[in-house]
C-alpha positions in Angstrom: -1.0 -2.0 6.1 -1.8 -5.8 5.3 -5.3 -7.2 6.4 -5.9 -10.2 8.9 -6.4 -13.3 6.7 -9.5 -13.6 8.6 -10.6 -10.4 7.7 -9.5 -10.6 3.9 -11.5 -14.0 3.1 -14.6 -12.4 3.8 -13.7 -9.3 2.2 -12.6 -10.8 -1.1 -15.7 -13.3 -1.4 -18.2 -10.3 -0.7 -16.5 -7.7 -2.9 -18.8 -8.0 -6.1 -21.3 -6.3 -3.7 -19.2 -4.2 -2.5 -18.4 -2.5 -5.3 -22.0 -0.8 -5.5 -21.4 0.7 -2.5 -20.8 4.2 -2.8 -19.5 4.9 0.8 -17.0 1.5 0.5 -13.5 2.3 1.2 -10.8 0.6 3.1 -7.4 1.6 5.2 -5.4 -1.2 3.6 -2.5 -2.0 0.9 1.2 -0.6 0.4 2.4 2.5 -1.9 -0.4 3.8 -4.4 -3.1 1.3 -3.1 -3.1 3.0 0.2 -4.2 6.1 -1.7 -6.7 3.4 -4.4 -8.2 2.3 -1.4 -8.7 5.2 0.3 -10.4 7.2 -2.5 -12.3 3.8 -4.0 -15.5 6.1 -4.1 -14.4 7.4 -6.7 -14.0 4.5 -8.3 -17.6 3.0 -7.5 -19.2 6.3 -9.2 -17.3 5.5 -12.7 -18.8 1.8 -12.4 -21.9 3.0 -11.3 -22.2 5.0 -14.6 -21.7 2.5 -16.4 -24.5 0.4 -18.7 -25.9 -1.9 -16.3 -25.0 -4.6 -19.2 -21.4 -3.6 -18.6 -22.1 -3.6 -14.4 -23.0 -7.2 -14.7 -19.7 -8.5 -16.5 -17.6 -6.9 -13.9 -19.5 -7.7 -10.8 -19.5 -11.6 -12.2 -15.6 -11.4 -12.8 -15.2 -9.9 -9.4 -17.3 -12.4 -7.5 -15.3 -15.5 -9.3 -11.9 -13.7 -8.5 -12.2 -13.2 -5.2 -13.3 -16.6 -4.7 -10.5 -17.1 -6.4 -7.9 -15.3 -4.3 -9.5 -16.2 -0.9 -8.7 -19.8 -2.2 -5.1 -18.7 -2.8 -4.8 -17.1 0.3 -5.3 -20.8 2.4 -3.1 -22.8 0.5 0.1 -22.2 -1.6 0.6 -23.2 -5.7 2.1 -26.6 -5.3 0.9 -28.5 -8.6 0.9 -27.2 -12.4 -2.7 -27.6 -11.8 -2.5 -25.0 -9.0 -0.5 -22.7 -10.6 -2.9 -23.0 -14.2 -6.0 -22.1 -11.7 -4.4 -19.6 -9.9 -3.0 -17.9 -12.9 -6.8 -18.1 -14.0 -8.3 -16.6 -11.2 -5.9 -13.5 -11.2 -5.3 -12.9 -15.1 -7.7 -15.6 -16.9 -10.9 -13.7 -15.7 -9.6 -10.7 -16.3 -9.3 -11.9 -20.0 -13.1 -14.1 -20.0 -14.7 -10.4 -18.8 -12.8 -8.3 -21.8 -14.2 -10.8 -23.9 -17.2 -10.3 -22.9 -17.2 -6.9 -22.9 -16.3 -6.7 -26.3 -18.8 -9.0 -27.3 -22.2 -6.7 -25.2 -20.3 -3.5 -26.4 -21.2 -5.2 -30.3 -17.6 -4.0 -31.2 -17.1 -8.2 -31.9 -19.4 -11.1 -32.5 -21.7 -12.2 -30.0 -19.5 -15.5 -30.1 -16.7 -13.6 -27.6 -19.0 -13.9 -24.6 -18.4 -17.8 -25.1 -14.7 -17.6 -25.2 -13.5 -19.0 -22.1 -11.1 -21.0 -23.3 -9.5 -18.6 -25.7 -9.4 -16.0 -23.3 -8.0 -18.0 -20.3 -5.3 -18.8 -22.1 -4.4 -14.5 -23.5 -4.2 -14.4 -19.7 -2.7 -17.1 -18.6 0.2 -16.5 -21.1 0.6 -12.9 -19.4 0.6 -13.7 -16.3 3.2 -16.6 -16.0 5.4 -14.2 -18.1 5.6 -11.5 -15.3 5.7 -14.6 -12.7 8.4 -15.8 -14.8 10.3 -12.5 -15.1 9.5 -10.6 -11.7 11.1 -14.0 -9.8 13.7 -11.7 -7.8 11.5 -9.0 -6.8 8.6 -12.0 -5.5 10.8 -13.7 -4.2 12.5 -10.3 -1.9 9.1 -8.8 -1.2 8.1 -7.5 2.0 7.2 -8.3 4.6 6.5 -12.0 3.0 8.4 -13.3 0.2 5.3 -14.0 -2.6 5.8 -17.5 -4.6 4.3 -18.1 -7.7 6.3 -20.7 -9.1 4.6 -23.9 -8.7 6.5 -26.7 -6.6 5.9 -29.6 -8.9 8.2 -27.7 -11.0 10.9 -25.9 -9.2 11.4 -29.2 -6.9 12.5 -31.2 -9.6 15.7 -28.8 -9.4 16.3 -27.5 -5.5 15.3 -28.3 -2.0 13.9 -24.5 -1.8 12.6 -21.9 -4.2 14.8 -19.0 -2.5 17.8 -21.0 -2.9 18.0 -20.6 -6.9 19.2 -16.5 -5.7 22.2 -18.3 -4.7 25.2 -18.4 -7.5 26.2 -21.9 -6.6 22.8 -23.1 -7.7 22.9 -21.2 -10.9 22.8 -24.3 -13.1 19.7 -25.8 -11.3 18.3 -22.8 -11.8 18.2 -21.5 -14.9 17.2 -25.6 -16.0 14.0 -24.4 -13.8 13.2 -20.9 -15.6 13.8 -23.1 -19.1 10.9 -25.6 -17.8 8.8 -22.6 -16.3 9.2 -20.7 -20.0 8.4 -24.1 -21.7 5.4 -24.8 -19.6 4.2 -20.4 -20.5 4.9 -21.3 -24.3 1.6 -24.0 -24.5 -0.9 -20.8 -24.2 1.5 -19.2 -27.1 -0.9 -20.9 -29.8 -4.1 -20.5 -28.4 -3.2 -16.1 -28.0 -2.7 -16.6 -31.6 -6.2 -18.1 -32.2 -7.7 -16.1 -30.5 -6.1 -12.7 -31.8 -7.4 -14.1 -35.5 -10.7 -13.3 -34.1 -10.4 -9.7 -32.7 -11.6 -7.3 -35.8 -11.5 -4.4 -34.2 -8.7 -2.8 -34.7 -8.6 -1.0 -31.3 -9.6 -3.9 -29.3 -6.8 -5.9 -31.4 -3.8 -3.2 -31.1 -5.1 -3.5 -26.8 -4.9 -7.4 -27.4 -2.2 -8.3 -29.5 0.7 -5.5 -28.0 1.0 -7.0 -24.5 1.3 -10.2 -26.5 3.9 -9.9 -28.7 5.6 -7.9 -25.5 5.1 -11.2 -23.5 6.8 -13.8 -26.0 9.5 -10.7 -26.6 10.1 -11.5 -22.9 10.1 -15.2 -22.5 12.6 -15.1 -25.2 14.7 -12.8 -23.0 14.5 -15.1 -20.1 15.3 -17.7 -21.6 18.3 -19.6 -20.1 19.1 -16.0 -18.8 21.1 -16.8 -15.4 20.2 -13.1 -15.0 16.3 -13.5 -13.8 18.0 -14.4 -10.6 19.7 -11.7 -10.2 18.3 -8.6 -11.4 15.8 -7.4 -14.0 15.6 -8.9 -17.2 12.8 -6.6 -19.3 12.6 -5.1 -22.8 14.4 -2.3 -23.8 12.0 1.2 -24.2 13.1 0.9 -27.6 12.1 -2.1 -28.8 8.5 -1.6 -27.2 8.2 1.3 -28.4 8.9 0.1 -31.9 6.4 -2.5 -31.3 3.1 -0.1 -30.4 4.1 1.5 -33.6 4.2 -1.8 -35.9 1.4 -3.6 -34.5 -1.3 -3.0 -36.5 -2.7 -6.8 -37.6 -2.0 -10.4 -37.3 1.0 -9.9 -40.2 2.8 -8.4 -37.8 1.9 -10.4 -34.7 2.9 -13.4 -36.8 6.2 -11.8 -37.9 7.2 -11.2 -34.1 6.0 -14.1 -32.8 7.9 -16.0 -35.4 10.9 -14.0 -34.3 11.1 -15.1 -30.9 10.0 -18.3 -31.3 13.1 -18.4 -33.4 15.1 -16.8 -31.2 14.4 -19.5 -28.3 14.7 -22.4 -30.5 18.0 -21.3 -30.8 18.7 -21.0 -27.8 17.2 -24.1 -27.2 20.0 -26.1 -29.6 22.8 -23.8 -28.1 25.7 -25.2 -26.1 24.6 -23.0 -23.4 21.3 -24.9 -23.0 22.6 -28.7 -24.1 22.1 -30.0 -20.6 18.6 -28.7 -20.6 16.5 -32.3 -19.5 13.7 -29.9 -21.4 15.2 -28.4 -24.4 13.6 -31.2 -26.7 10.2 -29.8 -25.2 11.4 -26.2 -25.7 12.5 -26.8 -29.2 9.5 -28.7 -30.0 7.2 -25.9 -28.4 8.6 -23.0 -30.3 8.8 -24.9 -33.5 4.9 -25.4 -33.3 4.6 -21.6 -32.9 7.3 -20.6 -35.8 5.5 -23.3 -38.1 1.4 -21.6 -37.2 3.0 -18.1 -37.3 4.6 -19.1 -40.9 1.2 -20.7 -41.9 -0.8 -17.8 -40.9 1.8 -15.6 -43.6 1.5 -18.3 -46.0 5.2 -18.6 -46.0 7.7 -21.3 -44.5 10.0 -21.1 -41.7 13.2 -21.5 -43.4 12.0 -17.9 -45.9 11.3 -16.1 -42.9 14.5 -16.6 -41.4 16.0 -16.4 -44.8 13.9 -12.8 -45.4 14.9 -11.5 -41.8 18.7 -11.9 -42.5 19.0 -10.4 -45.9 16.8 -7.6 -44.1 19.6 -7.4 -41.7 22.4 -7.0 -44.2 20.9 -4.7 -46.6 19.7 -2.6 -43.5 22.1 0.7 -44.4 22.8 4.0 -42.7 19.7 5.7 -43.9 17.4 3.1 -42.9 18.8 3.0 -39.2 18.2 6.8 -38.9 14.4 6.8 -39.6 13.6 3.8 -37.4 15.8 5.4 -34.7 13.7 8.9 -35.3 10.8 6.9 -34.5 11.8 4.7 -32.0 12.8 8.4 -30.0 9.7 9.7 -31.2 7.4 7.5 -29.7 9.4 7.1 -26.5 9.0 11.0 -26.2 4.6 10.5 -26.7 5.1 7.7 -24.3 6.6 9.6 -21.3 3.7 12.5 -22.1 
């Protein structure tokens, strides 16, 4: 059951306080949030057990985000401005208040309660992926279509956001998802910064994996006519692989280098030629190859060069134990 926009504003601006109430719950939502909602008491006795240093993060991230969404909820993303601030307000805090978790819990230096900037952008660069990426289904949902993409983009290529479902707009709008991945890749160096900072290494495996799955993504969409038509996502495999490599920054480096290559490819393709932004694409991911390289003390060019000899001299043995592996951890994951 939806709730009255008059109803929700005041409920989203008053939530911090709220969620010290032990008898707060609410007949609201869809699916598992009718149940969330229902049973939020439980919820409010794990927060209420918490250090009140802990309390006082989450009830400031709260109050800002539901200002935030009650903002949202009057007027629609229009500008790149919009869409940066509403981005903030729904991912952005959710990165400032880790941050500054990690930083009362002493687990990192006192400097990660400062972090706004840094932080912003880990969520930013998150949540424009999955806007990027879950296009189809927004665009399809019930009983409202939900539009994310900002209008100072996708008006540059269509009279209307829904029409780019359409197969004889297919040009216009994969040109569109090419600028919206372009515009996702500026946070890609600033996650990287901010990753160089994270020392523990369970706070950096909880950081960096949903990273290097986002830029894994926005290489997938990529002038992928396919976002507009079904799902595009990562294979089990492959992310599977990845919670079992990523350990440091060497191997955030290594896969975001990857990818980076992998769209600066596709950004010189024939496919893409057309693009009125793949000089901005190719620039973009050739900033993030050439700090990923930097980080390794290597260049581009050896990377590439080391990636395809690892690709040739990859024989049958090799392929079995990464397979065993790749099964292995797809079996923990479904545990």
């Amino acid at each position: 059951m939806a709730i009255p926009a008059p109803e929700k504003l005041p409920t989203l601006i008053s939530f911090h306080d709220k969620i010290y109430d032990r008898q707060f719950k609410s007949q609201c939502g869809y699916g598992a949030y009718v149940r969330l909602m229902n049973q939020y008491p439980r919820v409010t006795d794990v927060f209420l057990r918490l250090d009140p240093k802990y309390q006082k993060v989450i009830a400031d991230i709260t109050r800002r985000m539901g200002a935030g969404m009650a903002k949202y909820i009057q007027q629609d993303v229009e500008t790149v401005a919009d869409y940066d601030e509403y981005c903030h307000f729904v991912a952005g805090l959710v990165g400032v208040g880790l941050s500054q978790l990690f930083a009362q819990s002493g687990l990192e230096k006192a400097a990660f309660a400062d972090m706004e900037t840094l932080s912003n952008h880990m969520g930013l660069f998150l949540q424009k992926t999955n806007i990027i990426r879950d296009f189809l289904e927004d665009i399809e949902e019930e009983p409202a279509p939900r539009m994310f993409w900002p209008k100072e983009i996708w008006g540059l290529y269509g009279e209307a956001l829904a029409d780019f479902k359409e197969p004889s707009n297919a040009s216009q709008a994969v040109q569109c998802l090419n600028h919206m991945v372009t515009d996702a890749l500026r946070h890609a160096p600033e996650c990287l910064r901010y990753m160089e900072q994270v020392r523990d290494p369970q706070n950096f495996r909880f950081c960096a994996i949903p990273q290097v799955m986002a830029i894994g993504t926005l290489a997938l969409c990529y002038n992928n006519p396919k976002v507009f038509t079904g799902v595009v996502k990562m294979r089990r495999g492959q992310v599977a692989s990845f919670m079992l490599q990523v350990q440091t920054m060497k191997e955030v480096y290594l896969i975001f280098h990857n990818f980076a290559t992998t769209i600066a490819t596709k950004s010189q393709s024939a496919a893409a030629a057309s693009d009125p932004n793949d000089d901005k694409t190719l620039a973009a991911s050739q900033n993030l190859q050439e700090l990923c390289a930097k980080g390794l003390g290597r260049s581009t060019p050896e990377l590439i060069k080391s990636r395809q000899s690892q690709g040739l001299l990859a024989g049958p043995l090799k392929f079995v134990l990464v397979a065993i592996l790749v099964l292995l951890a797809a079996y923990l994951l479904r545990q």
